[in-house]
N, C-alpha and C positions, 0 to 999 in steps of 0.2 A: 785478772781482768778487773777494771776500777767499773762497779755497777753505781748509776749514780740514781736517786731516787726522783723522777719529776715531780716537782710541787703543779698543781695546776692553782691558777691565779685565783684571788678572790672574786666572787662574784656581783655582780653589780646588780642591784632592785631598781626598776622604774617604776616610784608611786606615782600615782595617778588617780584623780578625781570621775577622769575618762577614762577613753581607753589607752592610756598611756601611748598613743601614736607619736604625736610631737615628742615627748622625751625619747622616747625609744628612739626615732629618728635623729632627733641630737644625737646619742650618747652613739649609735652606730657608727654616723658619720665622721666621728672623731674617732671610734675604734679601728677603723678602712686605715687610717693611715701606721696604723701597726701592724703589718702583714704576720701572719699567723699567730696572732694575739691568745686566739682559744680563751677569752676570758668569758665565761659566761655571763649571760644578760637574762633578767624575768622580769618580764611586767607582772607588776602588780596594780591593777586596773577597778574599779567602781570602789575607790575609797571613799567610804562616808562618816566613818566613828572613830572614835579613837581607840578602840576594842581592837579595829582593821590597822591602827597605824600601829598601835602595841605589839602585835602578834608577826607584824611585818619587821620590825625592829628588833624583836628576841630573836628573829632568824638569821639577821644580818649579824646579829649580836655571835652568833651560835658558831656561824662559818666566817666569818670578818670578813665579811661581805661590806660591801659600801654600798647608801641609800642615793639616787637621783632623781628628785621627786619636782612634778610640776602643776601641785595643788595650788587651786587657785584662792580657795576659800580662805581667809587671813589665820581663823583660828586654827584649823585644819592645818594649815601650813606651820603655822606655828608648832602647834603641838607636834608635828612630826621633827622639828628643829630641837626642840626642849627633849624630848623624850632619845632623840640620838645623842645630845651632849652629857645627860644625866646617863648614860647606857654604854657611853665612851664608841660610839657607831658612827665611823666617817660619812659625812652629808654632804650631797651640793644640792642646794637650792636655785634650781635652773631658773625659778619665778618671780623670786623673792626681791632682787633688788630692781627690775624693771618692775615689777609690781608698785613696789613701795616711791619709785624715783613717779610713777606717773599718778600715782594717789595725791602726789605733793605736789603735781604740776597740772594739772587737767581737774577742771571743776565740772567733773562729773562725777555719780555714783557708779563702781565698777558693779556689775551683775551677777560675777561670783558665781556662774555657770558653767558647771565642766562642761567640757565639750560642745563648745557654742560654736569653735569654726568650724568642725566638723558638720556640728547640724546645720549649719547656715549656706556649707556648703555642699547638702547631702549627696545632690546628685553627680558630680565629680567625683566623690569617694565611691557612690555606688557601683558607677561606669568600673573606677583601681579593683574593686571589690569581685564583679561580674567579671574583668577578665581573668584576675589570678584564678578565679574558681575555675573559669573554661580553659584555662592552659594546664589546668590540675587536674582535670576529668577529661584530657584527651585523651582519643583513640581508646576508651574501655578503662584508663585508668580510674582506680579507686570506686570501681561498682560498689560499694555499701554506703557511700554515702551520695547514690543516686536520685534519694528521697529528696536532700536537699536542691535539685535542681530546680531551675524552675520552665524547663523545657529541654525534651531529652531526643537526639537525634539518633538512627542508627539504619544501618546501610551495608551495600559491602563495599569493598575499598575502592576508592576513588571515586565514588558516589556524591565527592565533595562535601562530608561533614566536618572536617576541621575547617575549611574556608569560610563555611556558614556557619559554625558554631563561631569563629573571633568575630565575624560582621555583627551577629547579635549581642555579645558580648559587650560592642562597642558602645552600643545603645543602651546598655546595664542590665541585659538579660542573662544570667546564671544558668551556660548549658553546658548541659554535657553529653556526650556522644559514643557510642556503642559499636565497634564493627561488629559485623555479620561474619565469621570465617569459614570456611570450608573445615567440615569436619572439627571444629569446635563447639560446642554447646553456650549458646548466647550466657549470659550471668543470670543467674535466679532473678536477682534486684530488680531486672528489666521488667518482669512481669507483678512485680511487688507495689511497681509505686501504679499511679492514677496515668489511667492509659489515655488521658484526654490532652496527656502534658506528653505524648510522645509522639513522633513522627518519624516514619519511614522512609527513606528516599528509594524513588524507583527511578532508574536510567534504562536506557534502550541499549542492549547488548553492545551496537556498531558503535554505539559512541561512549560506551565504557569501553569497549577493548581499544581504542584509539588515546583513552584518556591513558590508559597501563598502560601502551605501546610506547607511550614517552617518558611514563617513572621506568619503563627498564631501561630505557636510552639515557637517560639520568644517569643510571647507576651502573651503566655499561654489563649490564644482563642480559643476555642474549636466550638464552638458555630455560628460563623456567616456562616454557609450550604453556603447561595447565593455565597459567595465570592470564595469557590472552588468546585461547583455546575458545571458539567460539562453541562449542558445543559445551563446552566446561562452562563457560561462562553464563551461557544461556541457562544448565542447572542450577549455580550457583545464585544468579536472581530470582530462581523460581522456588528454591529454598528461601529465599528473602522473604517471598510474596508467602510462603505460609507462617514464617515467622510475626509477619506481621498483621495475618489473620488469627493467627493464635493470640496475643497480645490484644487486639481488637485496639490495634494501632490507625491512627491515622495518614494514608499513604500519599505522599507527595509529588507526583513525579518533578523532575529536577531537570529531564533531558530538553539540552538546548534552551535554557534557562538562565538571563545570570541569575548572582546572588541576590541581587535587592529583589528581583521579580517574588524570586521563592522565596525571600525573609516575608516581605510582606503579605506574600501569602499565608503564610505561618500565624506570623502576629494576628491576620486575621480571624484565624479559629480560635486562636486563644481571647483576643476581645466577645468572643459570641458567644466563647463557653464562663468564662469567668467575670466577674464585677473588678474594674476597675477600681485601686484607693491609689492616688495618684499615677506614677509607673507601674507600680506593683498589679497583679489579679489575686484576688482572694478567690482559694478553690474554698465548695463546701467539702467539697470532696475525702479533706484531711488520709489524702493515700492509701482510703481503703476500699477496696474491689465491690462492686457494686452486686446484691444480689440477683 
C-alpha cells in the first residue's frame, strides 16, 4: 500500500496596524476560490514597533509562511518589506502601491491611522459584531462566556428568545439567551453575571402550548404529549417563575406581545438602570452580586 505523507500548506500572516479585518477579508476572499485549500490564515493585529514586525517575521521565517500585510504607516510598512527581503520571507504588500500611487496624486496629507474605516464606521461594525455574538450564544450556547453579553434573555422554549434576541442584535445589542428545560439545571453563569442585564420571559400556558403545537407540526411530531401537555406545561412555567425569582431576574411577560413592543420594553430598563456613552450602558456594576 503506497502511504503518502500530506504536506499541509504554508501559512499565510495578515499584519495589521488594526485589526487586520480588510486584509484578512482580501486574503479569504481569494482563498473561497480554491475549494479545500486548508491553508491556514493568522492575524496578526495592533502592529506598532518593529519588535512586533520582527517577531512576526522570524515565524513566517520559521514555517515558510508568507506575510500579507495592510500597514498603513509608510515606515512600518516599509520596515516589514525590508525585514521580509533581508529574512528571504514571501511578502505582499496589499497597501503599498495604492498608497504610494495616491501620495503622488492627491495633495493631501495621509493620516496614517489604522483602522480609521472601521472607526468612522463604528456603528455598522458594531450592529456585524452584535449579531455574530447573538447567533454564537443561542439557545444556551457557550454559557462562560455570558459575562460578555450585554443583555441576557432566558425562558422556556418557545417563549420567543431567539426572535428577540436577532431584533436586538439588529440594533447592536450583544444578547444572549438561556433555555429553561425541564429537568435540566439552568448554567451556573446565569446567576454569575449582574442580574440587572437579565430578563425572563413569562408567556401564558394557552398561548405557549399553541406556539409548540406548530414546532411539532413543523417537524411532523405528533407524539411527544409532555411537551404541549397542559398541566406539564403549566409546571414547567412555574419552574420558570422561581428560576427567575432566584436570580432576582427581571420578568417580562411576552404573551400576545410582538417583538418591538417587548424589545422596547427591555431597552427601557436597561436606559434607567444604566448611563448611557453613546449606544453602549456602562454598568457600575462590573458583574459582581450585590451584597
Amino acid at each position: 500500500m503506497n502511504y503518502q505523507r500530506k504536506i499541509m500548506p504554508a501559512p499565510i500572516y495578515v499584519v495589521s496596524g488594526g485589526r487586520g479585518i480588510a486584509g484578512n477579508n482580501l486574503v479569504q476572499s481569494l482563498l473561497i476560490q480554491y475549494p479545500e485549500n486548508k491553508v491556514p490564515v493568522t492575524i496578526v493585529s495592533q502592529v506598532a514597533d518593529e519588535d512586533q514586525i520582527f517577531d512576526v517575521v522570524m515565524k513566517a521565517k520559521a514555517d515558510g509562511g508568507l506575510i500579507a500585510h495592510t500597514m498603513v504607516d509608510p515606515e512600518l510598512r516599509g520596515k516589514v518589506n525590508e525585514l521580509c527581503e533581508e529574512f528571504g520571507v514571501s511578502v505582499v504588500d496589499l497597501m503599498g502601491k495604492l498608497a504610494d500611487y495616491l501620495d503622488e496624486t492627491l495633495d493631501v496629507e495621509p493620516l496614517q491611522h489604522p483602522g480609521l474605516y472601521r472607526e468612522l464606521n463604528h456603528q455598522y461594525f458594531d450592529r456585524i459584531d452584535s449579531i455574530e455574538f447573538t447567533l454564537s450564544h443561542d439557545d444556551g450556547m457557550s454559557p462562560q462566556r455570558l459575562r460578555e453579553a450585554e443583555i441576557i434573555l432566558t425562558g422556556v422554549s418557545r417563549a420567543g428568545k431567539t426572535p428577540l434576541s436577532v431584533y436586538l442584535a439588529m440594533y447592536g445589542w450583544k444578547v444572549a439567551n438561556v433555555p429553561l428545560v425541564p429537568g435540566v439545571p439552568p448554567p451556573a453563569e446565569l446567576f454569575e453575571v449582574d442580574p440587572q442585564r437579565v430578563f425572563g420571559l413569562h408567556i401564558g400556558a394557552g398561548q405557549l402550548i399553541a406556539h409548540r403545537q406548530k414546532r411539532l407540526q413543523s417537524w411532523n411530531n405528533h407524539k411527544n404529549e409532555s411537551y404541549v401537555d397542559q398541566r406539564a406545561v403549566r409546571d414547567e412555567i412555574r419552574k420558570a417563575m422561581f428560576v427567575f425569582d432566584r436570580g432576582n431576574f427581571t420578568m417580562v411577560n411576552v404573551s400576545s406581545k410582538p417583538i418591538e413592543s417587548t424589545a422596547n420594553e427591555i431597552l427601557n430598563f436597561m436606559s434607567k438602570r444604566f448611563q448611557y456613552g453613546g449606544r453602549k450602558l456602562e454598568s457600575p456594576y462590573h458583574g459582581k452580586k450585590e451584597d
